[in-house]
C-alpha positions in Angstrom: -22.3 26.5 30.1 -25.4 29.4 30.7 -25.5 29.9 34.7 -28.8 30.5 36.4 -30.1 33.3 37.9 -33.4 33.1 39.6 -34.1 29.7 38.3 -34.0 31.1 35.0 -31.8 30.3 32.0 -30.0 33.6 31.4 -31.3 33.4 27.4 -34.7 33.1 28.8 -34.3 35.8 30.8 -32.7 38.3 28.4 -35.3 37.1 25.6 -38.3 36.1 26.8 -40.2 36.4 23.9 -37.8 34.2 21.6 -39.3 31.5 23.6 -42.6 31.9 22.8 -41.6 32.8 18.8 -39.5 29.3 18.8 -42.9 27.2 20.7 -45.4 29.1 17.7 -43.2 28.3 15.0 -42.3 24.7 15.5 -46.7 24.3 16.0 -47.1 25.9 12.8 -44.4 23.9 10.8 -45.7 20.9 12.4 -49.2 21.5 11.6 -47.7 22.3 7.9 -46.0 19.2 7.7 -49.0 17.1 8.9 -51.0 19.1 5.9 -48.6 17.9 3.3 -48.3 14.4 4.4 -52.3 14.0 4.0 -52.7 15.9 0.7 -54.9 18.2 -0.9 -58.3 18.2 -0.9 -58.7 18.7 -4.5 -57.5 15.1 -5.7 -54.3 16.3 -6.9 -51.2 14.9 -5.9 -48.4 17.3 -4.8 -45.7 15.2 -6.9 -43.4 16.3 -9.4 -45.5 15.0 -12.4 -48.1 17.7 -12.1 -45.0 20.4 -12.8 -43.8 18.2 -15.4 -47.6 18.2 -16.9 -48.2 21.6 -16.4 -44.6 22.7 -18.0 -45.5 20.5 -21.8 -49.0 22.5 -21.7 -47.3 25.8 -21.5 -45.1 24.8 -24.1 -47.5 23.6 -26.5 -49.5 26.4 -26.2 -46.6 28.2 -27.0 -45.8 26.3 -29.9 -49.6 26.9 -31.1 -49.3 30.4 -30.9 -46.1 30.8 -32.3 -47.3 28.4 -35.5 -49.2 31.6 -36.5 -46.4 34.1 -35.3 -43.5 32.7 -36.2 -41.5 35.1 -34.5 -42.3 36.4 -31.2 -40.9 37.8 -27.7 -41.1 37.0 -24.1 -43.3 39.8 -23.4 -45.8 39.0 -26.2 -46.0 35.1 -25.0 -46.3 36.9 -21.3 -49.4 38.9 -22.3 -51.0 36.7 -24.5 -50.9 33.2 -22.2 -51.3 35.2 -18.8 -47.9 33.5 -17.4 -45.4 35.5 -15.7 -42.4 36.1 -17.5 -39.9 34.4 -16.0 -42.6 31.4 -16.4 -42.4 32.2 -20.0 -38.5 33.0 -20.1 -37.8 29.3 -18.8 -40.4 27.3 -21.4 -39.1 29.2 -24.3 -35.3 28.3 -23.4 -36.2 24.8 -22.5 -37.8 24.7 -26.4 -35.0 26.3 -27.6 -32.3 23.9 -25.8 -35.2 20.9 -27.4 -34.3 22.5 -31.3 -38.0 23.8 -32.2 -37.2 27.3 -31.7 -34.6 29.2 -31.9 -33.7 32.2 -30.1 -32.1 35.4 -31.3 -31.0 38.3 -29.1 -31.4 41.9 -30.3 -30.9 45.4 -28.7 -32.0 44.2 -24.9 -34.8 41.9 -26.8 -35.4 37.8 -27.0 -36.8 37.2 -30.1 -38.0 33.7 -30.5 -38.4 31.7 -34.4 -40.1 28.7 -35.0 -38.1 26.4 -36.7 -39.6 24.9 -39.5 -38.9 21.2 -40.4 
């Protein structure tokens, strides 16, 4: 048990500020909180689904742009669809693990074939 000295909680009196840091931060995750429960403004909802939209755009633009490659890497998917790479990384493996491309590791290199049917 913390004994008093002055009225004071000794935590409260070695950090004073902690106090304040703990009141700011449980207003701000608070207010946070409230903003996610009523939505955003732009009519989208912050489900899942949007992800999961999002993610079979990136991959079928992928697949476009590969239809005239046929063999590609990250870093070329990266530059030419403006997504960051590990964006990239992740749709190309999740095609692979689907069976329309395949992916072939060389010297520090993904190199990524469209499998033809």
């Amino acid at each position: 048990m913390l004994k008093k000295r002055n009225g004071l909680n000794i935590i409260n009196y070695l950090f004073p500020d902690f106090f304040i840091f703990l009141k700011v931060a449980k207003t701000f995750i608070n207010s946070m909180n409230i903003h996610r429960s009523m939505g955003s403004s732009n009519g989208k909802s912050n489900g899942s689904s949007n992800n999961h939209n999002s993610a079979s755009k990136i991959k079928t633009k992928i697949l476009k742009y590969m239809e005239d490659m046929n063999v590609v890497t990250s870093s070329e998917i990266t530059n030419k669809l403006n997504l960051s790479w590990n964006t990239a990384e992740k749709r190309l493996l999740e095609l692979a693990l689907e069976g329309k491309i395949t992916r072939l590791k060389k010297a520090g290199v993904n190199l990524w074939i469209l499998k033809k049917d």
